[in-house]
N, C-alpha and C positions, 0 to 999 in steps of 0.2 A: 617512117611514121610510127609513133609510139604505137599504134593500136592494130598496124598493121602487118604485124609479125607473120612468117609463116612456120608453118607444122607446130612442133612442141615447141616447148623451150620461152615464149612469152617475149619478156623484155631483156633477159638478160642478166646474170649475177655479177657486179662486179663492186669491189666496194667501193662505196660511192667517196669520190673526192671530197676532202675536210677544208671547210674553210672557214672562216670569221661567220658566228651567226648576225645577219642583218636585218631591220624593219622589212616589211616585205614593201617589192617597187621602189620606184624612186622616189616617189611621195612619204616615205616611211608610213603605209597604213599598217594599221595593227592587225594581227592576227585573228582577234575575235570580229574580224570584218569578211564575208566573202570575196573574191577577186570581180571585179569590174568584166562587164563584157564591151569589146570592143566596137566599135562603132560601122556601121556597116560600106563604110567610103573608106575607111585607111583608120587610121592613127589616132586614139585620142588623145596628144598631143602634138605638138610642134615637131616637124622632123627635124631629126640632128642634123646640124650645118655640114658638117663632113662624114666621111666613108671611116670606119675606121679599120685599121688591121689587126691580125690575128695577135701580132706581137703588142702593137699598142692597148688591144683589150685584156690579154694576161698583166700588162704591166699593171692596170689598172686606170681609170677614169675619175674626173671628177664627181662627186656629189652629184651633180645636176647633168650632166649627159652618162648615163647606166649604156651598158652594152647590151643591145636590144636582137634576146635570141629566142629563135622560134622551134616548137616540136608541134610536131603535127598526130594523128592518132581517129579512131576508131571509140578507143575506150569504154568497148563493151564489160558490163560485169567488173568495174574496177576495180582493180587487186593491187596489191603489194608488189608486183611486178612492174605496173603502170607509177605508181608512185615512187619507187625506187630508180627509173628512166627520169622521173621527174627532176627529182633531189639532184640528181647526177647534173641535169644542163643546170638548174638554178646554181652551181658550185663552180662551174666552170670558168667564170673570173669572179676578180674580187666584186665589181659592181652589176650585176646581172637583172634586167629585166626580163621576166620569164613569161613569153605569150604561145599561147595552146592554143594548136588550131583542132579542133573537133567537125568530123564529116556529117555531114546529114543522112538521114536515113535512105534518102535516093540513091545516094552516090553508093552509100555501103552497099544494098541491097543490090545495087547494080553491079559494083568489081569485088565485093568481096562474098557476100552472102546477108542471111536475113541475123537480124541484131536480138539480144535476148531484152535489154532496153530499147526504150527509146531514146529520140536526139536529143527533145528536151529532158529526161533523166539523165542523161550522156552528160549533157552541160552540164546540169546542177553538180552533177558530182564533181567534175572539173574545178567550178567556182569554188568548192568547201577543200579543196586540198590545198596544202598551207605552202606548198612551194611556187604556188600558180599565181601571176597578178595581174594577168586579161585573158581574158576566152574570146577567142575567136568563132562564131557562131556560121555555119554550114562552110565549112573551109573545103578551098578544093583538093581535086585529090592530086593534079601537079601545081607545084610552085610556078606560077609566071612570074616574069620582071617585075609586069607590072603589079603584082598583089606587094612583092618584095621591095618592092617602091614605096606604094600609098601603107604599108604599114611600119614602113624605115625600120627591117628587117637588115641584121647586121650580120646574124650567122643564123646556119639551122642544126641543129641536134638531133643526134639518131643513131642507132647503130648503124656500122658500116658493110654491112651484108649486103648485098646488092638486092634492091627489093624489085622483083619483076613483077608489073601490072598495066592495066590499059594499053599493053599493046609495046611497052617498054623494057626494057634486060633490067634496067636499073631508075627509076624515077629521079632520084636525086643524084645523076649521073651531071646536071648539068651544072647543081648548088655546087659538087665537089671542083668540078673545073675550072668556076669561079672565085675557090677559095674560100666560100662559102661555108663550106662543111665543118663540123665537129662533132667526132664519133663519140659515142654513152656506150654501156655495156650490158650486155641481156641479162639479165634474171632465167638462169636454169630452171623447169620444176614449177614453173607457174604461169599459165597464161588463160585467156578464157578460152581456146581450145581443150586445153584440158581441163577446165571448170565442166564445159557442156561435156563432156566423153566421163565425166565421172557420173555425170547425172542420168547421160543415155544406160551406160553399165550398170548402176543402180536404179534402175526406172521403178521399179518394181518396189522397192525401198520408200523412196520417194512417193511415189502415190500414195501407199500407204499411211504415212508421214503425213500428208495431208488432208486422207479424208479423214483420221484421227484431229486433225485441226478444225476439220466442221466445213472443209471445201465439198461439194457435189460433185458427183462421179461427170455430171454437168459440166463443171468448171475445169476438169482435169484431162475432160474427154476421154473419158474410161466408159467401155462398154456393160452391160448387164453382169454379163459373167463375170469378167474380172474384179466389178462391183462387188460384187458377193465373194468372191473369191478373196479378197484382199479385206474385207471386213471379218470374213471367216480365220485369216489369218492373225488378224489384230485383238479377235477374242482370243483366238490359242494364246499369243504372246501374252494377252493380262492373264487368262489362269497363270502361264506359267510363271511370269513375275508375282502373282499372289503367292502361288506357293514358296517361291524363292523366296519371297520376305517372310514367309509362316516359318517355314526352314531357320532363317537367320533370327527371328524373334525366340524360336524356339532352343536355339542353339544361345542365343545371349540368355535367357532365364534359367538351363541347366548351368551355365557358368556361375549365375549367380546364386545359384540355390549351390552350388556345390563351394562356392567361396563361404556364404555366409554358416553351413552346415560345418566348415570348415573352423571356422570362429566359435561357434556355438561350442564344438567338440574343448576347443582349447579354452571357452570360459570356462566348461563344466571341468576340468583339470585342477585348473586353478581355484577353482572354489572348494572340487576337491578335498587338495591339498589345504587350503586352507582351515576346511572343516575340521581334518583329520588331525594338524598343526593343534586348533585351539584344543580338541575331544582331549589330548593327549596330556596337554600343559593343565586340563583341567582336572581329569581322572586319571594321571597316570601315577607312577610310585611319588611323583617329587611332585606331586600337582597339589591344586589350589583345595581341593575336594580332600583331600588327607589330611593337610595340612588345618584345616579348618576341625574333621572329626578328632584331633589330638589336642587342639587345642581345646572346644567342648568336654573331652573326657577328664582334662588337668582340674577346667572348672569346677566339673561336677564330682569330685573327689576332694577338692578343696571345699564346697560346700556340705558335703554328705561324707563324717569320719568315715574310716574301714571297721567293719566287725566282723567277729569269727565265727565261724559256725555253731551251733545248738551241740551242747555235750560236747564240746573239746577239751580233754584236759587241761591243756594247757590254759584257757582261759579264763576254767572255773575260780572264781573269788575263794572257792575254798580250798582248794587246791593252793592258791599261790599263800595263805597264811597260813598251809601246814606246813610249806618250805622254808617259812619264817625261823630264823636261829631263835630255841628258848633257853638257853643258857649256855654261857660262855665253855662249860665242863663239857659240854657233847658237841660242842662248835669244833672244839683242841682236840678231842679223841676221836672223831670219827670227818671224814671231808666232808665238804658241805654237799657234795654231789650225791652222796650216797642217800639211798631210800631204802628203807625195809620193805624185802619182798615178804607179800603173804605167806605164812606156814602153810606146808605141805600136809593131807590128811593123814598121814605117819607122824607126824611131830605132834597133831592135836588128841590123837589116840595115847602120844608118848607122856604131853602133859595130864592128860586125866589119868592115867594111869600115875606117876607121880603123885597126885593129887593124893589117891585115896591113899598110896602108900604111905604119905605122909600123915591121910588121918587115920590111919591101923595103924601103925607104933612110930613112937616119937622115941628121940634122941639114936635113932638110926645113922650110919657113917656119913656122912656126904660125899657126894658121887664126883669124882673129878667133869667142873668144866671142859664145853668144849669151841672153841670159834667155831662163827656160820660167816660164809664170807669175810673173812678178815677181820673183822668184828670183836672187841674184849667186849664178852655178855654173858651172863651167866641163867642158863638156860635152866637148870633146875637149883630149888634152893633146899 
């Protein structure tokens, strides 16, 4: 029986046979529809006219008579285990009708233990699985003829493990001898044994879990102390998650302050540079700032002639028309470069003295000339 596994281990891993996906039943209902529950006398339809065999239902069937196979089960807490048992008999020939017998809460509570659901939860869940297309509603827990009669029950499904209960080695000891039988494969790792052993293990977990959901100590049947104990706990966890998230907010705003300080750094670079770029192009030896006072200066020298200083020789007007040549006799005899330098106070002592000589006696000898600088002159007459 699908639900009635023992110890670990569930339904069974095994990968599930590949075959044509089909409408689900023989009727091709669709899948957005849940599976039908069966009728509580037998069959909701017509029984097949004949028996069919193992060989004739691999080979395949028509359209209208499906090979009509049965898995039986508990189906506490359905899991992926239970579903994967499922898929496995719906594949098992090509035309498959798949009917699920689920136990009633008596029966379970009687050979197996107390259910974490109930039977009507048991079924619904049964009805919404998309390989399922009748439910069998408080199935027993052995096969008779006569149920495998009224519901024209073709084969049964199930793993082949010898399932010991009510008093049996093996319950479907008698489907196998019939020919009856075809074995599915367990799902490893997942059963609701181990659903319920993870939640005993974390009990403590779990409560918690839920009076943080707004159940009462009430509803979880949790005592005073542990009340308080487990809410005491769930305040420590929100500090500590508060600070974890202060920690990680705190820790993303230094990233960010240290990226954008980062940016900031290499704007001020670039601006910089580009300050420093223009300063230079503008004040430097070839810059725009030089190049402007030179030109200003050309202006205001083309506006304003040049003059020479106050008392320059060289500039004086009288000066430059005693350089003036006054006749061509002293232009030929002497170079135009030469200037008479002033007489020394010896020479002007030498002429007054001449002088008077000359007015105390006349017709005196004349005195041999003599050059002063290169000069034909004649210095006393």
């Amino acid at each position: 029986m699908g639900g009635r596994k023992r110890g670990r281990g569930g339904n069974g891993t095994v990968a599930p046979q590949q075959g044509p996906q089909k409408p689900r039943g023989a009727n091709g209902r669709a899948l957005r529809e849940p599976a039908i529950f069966a009728k509580a006398n037998g069959s909701t339809s017509d029984p097949p006219p004949e028996k069919l065999t193992l060989a004739q239902a691999r080979r395949g069937t028509p359209a209208n008579r499906p090979v009509r196979v049965y898995a039986d089960g508990i189906f506490d807490l359905f899991h992926s285990g239970h579903a994967r048992a499922l898929m496995q008999a719906k594949n098992l020939f090509p035309n498959t009708h798949l009917i699920v017998g689920v136990c009633s809460d008596e029966l379970t509570h009687k050979y197996k233990g107390y259910t974490v659901m109930t039977e009507d939860e048991r079924y619904d869940a049964l009805r919404h699985c998309r390989y399922v297309d009748e439910v069998v509603r408080d199935a027993p827990w052995t096969l008779s003829p006569e149920f495998l009669r009224d519901h024209a029950i073709d084969f049964v499904a199930h793993d082949d493990i010898p399932y010991t209960s009510a008093g049996s080695e093996d319950v479907y000891k008698h489907i196998k001898e019939a020919g009856m039988f075809v074995a599915t494969q367990r799902t490893e790792g997942i059963s609701t044994s181990d659903l319920i052993t993870r939640i005993v293990r974390d009990y403590d977990v779990y409560a918690r879990r839920n009076l943080q959901r707004g159940y009462t100590a009430r509803e979880l049947n949790v005592g005073f102390i542990n009340d308080k104990k487990y809410r005491l706990q769930n305040q420590v966890d929100k500090m500590k998650e508060t600070v974890r998230t202060v920690e990680e907010k705190s820790m993303q705003l230094v990233y960010r302050v240290e990226e954008k300080s980062v940016d900031l750094i290499h704007k001020w670079e670039e601006k910089s540079r580009e300050f420093i770029g223009s300063f230079l192009e503008l004040f430097g030896p070839d810059g725009a700032w030089n190049a402007i006072q030179e030109r200003s200066g050309r202006m205001l020298q083309a506006l304003s002639p040049y003059s020479s200083p106050r008392g320059s020789p060289s500039s004086s007007p009288t000066r430059r028309r005693s350089l003036s040549p006054q006749s061509p006799t002293s232009s030929s005899s002497s170079p135009p470069s030469s200037v008479s330098t002033p007489s020394s106070p010896t020479s002007r002592r030498t002429k007054k003295g001449g002088a008077s000589s000359r007015a105390a006696g006349a017709g005196t000898d004349r005195r041999p000339t003599r050059q002063h600088g290169g000069q034909s002159g004649k210095l006393y007459s």
